[in-house]
Gaussian input, Z-matrix of N, CA and C with variables (Angstrom, degrees):
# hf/3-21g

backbone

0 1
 N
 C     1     B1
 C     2     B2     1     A1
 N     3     B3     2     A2     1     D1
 C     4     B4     3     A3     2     D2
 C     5     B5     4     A4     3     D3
 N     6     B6     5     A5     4     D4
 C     7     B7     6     A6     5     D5
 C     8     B8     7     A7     6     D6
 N     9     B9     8     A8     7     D7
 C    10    B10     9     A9     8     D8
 C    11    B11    10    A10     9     D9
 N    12    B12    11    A11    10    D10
 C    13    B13    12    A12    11    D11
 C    14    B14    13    A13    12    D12
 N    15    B15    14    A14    13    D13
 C    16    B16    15    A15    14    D14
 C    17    B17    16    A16    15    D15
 N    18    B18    17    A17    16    D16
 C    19    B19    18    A18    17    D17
 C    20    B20    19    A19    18    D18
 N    21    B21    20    A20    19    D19
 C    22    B22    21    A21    20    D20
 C    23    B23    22    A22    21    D21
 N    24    B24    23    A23    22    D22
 C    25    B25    24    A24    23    D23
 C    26    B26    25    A25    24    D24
 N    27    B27    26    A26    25    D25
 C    28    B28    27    A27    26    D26
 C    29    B29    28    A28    27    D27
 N    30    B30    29    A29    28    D28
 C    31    B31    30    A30    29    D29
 C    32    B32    31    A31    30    D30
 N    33    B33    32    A32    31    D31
 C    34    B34    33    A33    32    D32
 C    35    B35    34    A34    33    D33
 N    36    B36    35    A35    34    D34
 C    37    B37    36    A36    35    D35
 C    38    B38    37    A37    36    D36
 N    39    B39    38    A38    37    D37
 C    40    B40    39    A39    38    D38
 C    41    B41    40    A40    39    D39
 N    42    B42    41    A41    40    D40
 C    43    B43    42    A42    41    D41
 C    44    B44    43    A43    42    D42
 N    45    B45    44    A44    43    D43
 C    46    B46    45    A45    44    D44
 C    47    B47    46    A46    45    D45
 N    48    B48    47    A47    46    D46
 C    49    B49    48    A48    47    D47
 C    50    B50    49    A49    48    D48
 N    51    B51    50    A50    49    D49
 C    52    B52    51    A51    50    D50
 C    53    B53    52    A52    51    D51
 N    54    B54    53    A53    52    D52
 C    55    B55    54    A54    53    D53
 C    56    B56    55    A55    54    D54
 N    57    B57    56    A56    55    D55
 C    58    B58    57    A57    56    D56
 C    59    B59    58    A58    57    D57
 N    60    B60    59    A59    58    D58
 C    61    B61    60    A60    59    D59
 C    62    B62    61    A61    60    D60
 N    63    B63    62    A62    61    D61
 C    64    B64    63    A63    62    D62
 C    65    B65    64    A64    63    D63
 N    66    B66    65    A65    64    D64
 C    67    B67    66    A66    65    D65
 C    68    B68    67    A67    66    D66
 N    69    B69    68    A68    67    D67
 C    70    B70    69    A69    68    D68
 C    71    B71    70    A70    69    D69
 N    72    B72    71    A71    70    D70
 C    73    B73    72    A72    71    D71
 C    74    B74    73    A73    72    D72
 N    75    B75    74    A74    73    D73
 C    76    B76    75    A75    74    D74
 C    77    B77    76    A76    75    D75
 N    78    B78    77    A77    76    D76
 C    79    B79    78    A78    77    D77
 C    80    B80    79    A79    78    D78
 N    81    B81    80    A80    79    D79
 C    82    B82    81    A81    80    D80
 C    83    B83    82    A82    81    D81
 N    84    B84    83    A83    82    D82
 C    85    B85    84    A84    83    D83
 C    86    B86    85    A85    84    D84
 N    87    B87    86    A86    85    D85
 C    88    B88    87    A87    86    D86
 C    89    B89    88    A88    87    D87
 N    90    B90    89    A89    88    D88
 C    91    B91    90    A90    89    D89
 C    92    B92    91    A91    90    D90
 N    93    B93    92    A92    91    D91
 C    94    B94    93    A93    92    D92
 C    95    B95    94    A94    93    D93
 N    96    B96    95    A95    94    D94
 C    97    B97    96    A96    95    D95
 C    98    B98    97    A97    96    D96
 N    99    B99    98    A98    97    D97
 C   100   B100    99    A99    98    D98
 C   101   B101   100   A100    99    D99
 N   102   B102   101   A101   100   D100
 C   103   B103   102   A102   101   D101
 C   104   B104   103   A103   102   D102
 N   105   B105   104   A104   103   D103
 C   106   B106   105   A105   104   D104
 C   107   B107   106   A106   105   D105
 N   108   B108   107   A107   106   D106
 C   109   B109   108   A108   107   D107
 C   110   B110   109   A109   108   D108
 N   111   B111   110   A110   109   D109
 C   112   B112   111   A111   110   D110
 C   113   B113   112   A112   111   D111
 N   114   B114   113   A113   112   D112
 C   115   B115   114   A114   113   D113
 C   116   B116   115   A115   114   D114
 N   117   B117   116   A116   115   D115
 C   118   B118   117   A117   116   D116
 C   119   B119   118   A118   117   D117
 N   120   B120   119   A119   118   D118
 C   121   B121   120   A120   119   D119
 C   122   B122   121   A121   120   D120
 N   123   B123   122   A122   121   D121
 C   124   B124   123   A123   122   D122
 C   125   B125   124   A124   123   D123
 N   126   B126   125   A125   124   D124
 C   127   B127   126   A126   125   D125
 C   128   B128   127   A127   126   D126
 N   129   B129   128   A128   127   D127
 C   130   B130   129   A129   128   D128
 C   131   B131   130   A130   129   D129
 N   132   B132   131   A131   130   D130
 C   133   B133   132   A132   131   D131
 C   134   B134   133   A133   132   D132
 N   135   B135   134   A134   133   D133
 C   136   B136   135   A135   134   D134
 C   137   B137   136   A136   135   D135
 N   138   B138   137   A137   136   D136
 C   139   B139   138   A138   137   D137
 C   140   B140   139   A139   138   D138
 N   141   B141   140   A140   139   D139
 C   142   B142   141   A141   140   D140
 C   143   B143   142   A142   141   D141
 N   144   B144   143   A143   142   D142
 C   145   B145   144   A144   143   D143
 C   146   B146   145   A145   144   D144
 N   147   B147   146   A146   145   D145
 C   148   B148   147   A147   146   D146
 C   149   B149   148   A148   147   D147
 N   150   B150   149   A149   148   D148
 C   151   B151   150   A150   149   D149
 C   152   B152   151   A151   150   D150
 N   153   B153   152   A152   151   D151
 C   154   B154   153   A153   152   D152
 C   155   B155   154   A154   153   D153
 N   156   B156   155   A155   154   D154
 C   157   B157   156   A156   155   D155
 C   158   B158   157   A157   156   D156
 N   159   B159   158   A158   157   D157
 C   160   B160   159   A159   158   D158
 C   161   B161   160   A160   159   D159
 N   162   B162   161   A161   160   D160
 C   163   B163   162   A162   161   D161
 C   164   B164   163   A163   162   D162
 N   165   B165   164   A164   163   D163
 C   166   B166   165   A165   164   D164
 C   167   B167   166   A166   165   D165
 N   168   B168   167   A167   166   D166
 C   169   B169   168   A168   167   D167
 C   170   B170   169   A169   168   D168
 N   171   B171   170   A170   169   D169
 C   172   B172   171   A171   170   D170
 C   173   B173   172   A172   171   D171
 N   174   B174   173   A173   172   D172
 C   175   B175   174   A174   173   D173
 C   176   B176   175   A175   174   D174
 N   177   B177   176   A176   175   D175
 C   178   B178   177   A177   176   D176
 C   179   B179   178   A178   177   D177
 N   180   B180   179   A179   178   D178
 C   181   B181   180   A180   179   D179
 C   182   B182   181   A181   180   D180
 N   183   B183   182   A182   181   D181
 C   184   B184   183   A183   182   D182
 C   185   B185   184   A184   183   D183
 N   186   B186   185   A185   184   D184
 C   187   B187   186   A186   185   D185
 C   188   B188   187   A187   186   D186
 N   189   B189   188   A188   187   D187
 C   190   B190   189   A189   188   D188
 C   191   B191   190   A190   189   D189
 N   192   B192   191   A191   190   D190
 C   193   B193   192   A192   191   D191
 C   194   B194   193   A193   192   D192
 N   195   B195   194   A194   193   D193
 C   196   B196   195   A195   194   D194
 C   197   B197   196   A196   195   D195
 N   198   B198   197   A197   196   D196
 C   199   B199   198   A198   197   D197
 C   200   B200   199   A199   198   D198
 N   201   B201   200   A200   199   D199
 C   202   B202   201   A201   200   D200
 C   203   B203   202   A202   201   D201
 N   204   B204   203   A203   202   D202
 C   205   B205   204   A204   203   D203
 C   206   B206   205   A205   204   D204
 N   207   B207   206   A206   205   D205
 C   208   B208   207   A207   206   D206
 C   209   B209   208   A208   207   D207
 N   210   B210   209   A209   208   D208
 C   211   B211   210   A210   209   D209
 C   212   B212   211   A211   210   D210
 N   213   B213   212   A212   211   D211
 C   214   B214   213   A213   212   D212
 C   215   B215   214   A214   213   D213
 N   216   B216   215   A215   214   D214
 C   217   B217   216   A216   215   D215
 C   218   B218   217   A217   216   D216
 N   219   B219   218   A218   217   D217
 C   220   B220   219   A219   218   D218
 C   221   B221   220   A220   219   D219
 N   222   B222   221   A221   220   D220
 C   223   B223   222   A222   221   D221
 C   224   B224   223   A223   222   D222
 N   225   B225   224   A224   223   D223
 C   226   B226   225   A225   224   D224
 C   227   B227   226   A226   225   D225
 N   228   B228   227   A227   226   D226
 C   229   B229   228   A228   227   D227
 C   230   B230   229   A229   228   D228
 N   231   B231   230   A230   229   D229
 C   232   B232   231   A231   230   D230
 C   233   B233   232   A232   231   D231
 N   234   B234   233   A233   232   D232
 C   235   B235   234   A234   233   D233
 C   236   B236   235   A235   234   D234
 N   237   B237   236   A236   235   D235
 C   238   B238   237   A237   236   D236
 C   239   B239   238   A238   237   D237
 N   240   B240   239   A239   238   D238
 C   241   B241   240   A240   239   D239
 C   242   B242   241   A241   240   D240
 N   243   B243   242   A242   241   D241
 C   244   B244   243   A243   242   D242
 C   245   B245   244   A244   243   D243
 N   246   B246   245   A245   244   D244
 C   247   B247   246   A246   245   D245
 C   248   B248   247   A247   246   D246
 N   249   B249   248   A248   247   D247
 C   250   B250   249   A249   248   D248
 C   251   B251   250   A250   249   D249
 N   252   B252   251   A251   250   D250
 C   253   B253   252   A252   251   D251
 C   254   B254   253   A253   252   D252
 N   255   B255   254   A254   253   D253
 C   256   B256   255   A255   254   D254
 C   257   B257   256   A256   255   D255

   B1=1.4299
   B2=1.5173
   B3=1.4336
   B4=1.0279
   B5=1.8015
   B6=1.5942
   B7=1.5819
   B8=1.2570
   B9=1.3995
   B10=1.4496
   B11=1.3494
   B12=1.2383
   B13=1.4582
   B14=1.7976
   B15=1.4110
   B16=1.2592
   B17=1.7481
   B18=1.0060
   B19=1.4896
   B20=1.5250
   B21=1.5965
   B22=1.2361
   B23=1.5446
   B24=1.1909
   B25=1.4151
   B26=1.6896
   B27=1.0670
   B28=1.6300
   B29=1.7740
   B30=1.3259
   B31=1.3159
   B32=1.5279
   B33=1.1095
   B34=1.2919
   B35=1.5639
   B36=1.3635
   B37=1.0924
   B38=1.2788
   B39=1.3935
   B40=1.6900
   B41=1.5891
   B42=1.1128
   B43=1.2371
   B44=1.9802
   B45=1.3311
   B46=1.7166
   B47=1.2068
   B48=1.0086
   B49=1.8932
   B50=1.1393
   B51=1.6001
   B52=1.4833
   B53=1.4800
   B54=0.7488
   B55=1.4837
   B56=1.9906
   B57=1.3792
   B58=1.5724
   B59=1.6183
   B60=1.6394
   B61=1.3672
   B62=1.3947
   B63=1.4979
   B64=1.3636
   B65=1.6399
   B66=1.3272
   B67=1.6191
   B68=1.0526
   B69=1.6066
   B70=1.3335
   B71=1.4810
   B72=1.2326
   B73=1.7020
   B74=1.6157
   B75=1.1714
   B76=1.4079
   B77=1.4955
   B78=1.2576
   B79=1.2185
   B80=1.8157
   B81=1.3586
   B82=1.4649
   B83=1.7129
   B84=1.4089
   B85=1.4816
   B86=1.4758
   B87=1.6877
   B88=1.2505
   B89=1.6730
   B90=1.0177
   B91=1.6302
   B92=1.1444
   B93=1.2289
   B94=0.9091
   B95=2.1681
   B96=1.0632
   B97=2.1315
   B98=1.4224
   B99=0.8855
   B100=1.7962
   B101=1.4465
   B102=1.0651
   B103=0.9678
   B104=1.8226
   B105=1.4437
   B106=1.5163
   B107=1.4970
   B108=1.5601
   B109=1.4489
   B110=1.5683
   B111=1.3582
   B112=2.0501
   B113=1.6926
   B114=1.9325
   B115=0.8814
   B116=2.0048
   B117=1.1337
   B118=1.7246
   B119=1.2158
   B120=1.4051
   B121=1.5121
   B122=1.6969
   B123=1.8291
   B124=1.7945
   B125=1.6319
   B126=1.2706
   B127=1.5356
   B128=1.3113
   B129=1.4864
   B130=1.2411
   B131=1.4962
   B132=1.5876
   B133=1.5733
   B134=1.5758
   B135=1.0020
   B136=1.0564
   B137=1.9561
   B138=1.4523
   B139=1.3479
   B140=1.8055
   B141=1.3290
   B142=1.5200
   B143=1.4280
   B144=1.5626
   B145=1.5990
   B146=1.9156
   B147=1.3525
   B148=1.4789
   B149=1.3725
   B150=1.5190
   B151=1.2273
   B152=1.4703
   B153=1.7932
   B154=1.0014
   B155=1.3645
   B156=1.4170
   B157=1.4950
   B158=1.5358
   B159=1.5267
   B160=1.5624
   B161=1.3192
   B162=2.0051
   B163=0.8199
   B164=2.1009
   B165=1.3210
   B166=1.4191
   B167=1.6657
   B168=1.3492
   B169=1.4561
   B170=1.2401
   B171=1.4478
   B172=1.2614
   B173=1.2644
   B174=1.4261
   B175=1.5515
   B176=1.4403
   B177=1.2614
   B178=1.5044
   B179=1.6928
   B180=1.4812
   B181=1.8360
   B182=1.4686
   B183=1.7387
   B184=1.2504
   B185=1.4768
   B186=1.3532
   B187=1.3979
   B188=1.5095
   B189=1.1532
   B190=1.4752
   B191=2.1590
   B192=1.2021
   B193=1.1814
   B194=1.7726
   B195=1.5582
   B196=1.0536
   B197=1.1690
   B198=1.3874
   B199=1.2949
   B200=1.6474
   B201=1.5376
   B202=1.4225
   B203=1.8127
   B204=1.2611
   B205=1.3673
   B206=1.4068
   B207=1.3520
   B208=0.9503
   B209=1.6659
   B210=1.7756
   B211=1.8192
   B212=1.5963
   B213=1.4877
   B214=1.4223
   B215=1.3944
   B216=1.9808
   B217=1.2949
   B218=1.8033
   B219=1.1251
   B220=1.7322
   B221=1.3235
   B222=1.9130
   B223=1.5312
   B224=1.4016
   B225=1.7615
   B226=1.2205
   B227=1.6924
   B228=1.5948
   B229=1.6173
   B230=2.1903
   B231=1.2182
   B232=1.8298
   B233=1.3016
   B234=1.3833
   B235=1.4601
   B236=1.4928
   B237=1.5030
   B238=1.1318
   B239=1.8220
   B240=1.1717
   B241=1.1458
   B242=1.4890
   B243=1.6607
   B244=1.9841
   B245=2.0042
   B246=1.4183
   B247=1.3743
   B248=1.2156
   B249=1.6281
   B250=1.1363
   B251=1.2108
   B252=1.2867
   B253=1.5647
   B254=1.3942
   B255=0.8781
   B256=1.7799
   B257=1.6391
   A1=110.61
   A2=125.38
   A3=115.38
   A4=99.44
   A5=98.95
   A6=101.61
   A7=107.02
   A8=126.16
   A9=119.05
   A10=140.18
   A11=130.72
   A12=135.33
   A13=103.67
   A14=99.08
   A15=86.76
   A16=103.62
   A17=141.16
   A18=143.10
   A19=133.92
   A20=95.89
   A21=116.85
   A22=103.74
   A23=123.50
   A24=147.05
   A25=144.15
   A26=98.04
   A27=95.75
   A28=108.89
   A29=96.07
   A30=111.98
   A31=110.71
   A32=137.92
   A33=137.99
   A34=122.29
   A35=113.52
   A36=131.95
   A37=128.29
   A38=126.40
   A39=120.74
   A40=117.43
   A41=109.80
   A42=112.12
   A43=118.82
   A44=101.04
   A45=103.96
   A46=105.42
   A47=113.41
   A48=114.55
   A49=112.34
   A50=129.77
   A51=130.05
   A52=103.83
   A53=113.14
   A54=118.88
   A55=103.58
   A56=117.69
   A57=121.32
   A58=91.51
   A59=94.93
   A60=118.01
   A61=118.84
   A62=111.06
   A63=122.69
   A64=99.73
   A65=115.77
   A66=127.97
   A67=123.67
   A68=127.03
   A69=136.18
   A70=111.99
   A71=110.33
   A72=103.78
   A73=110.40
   A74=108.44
   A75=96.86
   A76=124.09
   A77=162.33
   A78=157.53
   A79=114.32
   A80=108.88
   A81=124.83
   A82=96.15
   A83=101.03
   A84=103.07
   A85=121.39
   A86=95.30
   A87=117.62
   A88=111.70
   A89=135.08
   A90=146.27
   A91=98.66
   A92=139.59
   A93=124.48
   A94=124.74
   A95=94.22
   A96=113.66
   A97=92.58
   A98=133.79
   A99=118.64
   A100=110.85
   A101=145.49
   A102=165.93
   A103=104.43
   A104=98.05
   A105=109.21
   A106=124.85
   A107=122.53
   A108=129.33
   A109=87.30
   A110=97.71
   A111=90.88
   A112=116.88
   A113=100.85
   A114=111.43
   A115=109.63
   A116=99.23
   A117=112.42
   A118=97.15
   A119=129.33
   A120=133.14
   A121=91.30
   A122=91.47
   A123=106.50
   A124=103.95
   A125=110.44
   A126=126.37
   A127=116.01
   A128=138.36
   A129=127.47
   A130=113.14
   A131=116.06
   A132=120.63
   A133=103.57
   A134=150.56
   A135=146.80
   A136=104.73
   A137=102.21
   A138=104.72
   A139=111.19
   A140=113.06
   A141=109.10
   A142=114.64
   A143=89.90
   A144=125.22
   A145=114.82
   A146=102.91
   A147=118.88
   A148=104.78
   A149=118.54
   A150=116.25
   A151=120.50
   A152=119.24
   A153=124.70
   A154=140.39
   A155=142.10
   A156=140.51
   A157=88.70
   A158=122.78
   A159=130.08
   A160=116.22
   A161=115.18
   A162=111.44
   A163=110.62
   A164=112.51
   A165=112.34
   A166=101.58
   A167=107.13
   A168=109.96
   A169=124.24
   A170=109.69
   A171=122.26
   A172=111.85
   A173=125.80
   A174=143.17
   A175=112.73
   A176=93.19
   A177=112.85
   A178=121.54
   A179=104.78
   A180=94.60
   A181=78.48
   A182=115.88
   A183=116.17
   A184=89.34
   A185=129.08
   A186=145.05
   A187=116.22
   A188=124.96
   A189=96.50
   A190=83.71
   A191=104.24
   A192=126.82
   A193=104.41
   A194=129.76
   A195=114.92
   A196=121.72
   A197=135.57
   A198=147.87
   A199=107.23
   A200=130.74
   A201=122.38
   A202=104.22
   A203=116.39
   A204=132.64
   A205=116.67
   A206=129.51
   A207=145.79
   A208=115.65
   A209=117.36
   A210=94.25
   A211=101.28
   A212=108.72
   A213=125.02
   A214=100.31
   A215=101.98
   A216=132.96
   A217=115.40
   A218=106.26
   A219=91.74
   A220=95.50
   A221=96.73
   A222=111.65
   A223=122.19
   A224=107.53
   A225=122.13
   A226=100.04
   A227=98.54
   A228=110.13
   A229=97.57
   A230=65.96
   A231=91.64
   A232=119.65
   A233=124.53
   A234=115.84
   A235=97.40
   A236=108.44
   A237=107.89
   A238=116.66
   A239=112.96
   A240=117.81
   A241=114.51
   A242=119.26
   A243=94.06
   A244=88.75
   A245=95.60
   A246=125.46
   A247=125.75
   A248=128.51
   A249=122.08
   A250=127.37
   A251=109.84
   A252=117.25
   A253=127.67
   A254=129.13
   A255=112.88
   A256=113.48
   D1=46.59
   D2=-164.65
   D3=-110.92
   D4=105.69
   D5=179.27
   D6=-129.71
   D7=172.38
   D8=162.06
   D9=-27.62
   D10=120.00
   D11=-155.85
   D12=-91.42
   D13=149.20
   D14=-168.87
   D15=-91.14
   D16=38.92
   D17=-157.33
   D18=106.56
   D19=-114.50
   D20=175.22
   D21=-61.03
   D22=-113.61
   D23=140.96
   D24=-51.25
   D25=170.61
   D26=174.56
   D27=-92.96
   D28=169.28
   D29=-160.35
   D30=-98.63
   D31=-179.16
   D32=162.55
   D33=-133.87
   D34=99.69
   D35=173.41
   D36=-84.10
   D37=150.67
   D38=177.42
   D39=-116.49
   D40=133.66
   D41=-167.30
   D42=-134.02
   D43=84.61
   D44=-158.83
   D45=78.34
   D46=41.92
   D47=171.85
   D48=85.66
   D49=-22.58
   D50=-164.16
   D51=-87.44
   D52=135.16
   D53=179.46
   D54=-85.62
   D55=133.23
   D56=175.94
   D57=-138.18
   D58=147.51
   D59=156.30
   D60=-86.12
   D61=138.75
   D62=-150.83
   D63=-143.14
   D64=111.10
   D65=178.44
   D66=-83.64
   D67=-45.84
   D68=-175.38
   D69=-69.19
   D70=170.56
   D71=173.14
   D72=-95.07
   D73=-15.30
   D74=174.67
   D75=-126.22
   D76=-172.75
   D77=-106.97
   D78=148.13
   D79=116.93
   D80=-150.42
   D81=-113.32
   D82=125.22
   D83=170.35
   D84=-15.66
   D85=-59.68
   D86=-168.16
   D87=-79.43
   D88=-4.74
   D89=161.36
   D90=-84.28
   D91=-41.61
   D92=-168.07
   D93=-88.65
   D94=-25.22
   D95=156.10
   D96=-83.02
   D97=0.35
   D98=154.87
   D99=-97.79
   D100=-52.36
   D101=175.10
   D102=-46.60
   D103=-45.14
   D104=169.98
   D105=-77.84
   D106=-26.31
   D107=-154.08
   D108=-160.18
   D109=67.22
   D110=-178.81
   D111=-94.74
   D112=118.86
   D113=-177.92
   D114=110.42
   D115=-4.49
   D116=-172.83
   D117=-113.88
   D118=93.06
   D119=177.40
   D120=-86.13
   D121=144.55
   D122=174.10
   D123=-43.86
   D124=174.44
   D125=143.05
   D126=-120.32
   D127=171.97
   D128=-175.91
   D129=-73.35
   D130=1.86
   D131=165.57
   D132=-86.11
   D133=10.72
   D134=-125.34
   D135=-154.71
   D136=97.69
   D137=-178.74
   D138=-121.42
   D139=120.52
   D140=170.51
   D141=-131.29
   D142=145.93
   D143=-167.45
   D144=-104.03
   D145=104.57
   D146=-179.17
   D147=-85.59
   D148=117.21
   D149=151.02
   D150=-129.33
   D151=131.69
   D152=178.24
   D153=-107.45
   D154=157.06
   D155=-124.87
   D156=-146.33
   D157=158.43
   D158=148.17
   D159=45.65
   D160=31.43
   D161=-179.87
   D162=-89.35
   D163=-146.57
   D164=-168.21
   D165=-73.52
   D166=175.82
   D167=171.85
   D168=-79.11
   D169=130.77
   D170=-171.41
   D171=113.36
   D172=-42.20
   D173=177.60
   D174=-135.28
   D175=51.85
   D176=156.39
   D177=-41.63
   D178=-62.09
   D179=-171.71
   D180=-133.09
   D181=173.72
   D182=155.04
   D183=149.79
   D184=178.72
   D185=-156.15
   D186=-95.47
   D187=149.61
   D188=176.02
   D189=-137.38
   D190=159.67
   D191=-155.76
   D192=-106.51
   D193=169.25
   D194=158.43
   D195=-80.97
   D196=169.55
   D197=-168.80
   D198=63.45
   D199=-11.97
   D200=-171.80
   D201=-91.64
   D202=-162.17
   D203=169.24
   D204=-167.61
   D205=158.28
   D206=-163.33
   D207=-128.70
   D208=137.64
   D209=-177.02
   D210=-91.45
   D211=131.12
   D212=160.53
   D213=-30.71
   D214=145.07
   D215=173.22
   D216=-131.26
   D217=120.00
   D218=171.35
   D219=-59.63
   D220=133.38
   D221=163.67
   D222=82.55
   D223=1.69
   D224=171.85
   D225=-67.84
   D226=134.61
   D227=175.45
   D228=-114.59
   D229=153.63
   D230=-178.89
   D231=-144.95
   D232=117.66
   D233=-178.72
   D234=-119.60
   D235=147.27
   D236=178.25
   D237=-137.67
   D238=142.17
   D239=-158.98
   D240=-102.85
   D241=118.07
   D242=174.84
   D243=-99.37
   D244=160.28
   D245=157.26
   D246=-125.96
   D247=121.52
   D248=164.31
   D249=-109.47
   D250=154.19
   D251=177.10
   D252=-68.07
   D253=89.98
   D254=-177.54
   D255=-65.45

């Protein structure tokens, strides 16, 4: 995870309620369903839905997709959802 730092310190983000410290300036779909379900990789039944809160201006809340990323916010919350297929 070694990306651009946002300054001083890392940030503190929430993720399913848990609060994580967060260094980089930006934040990857896929860091972030880790961050949520750590150590529980998808299966191809296996679909999850990122949505984010109190992020920067302009893109305050809204979804983030796989393959995209988003720039870290102190206090940015993210919940993320798995669904499986039966």
């Amino acid at each position: 995870m070694s990306q651009e730092s946002h300054g001083p310190g890392p940030v503190t983000i929430i993720v399913n309620t848990r609060p994580h410290h967060w260094d980089s300036k930006e934040i990857s779909f896929e860091q972030v369903v880790e961050l949520a379900y750590p150590g529980q990789p998808g299966t191809g039944e296996d679909t999850f839905t990122v949505r984010y809160s109190r992020g920067h201006d302009g893109h305050g809340s809204g979804s983030l997709t796989a393959g995209h990323s988003v720039r870290a916010k102190e206090g940015m919350v993210f919940d993320v959802y798995r669904t499986s297929r039966s």
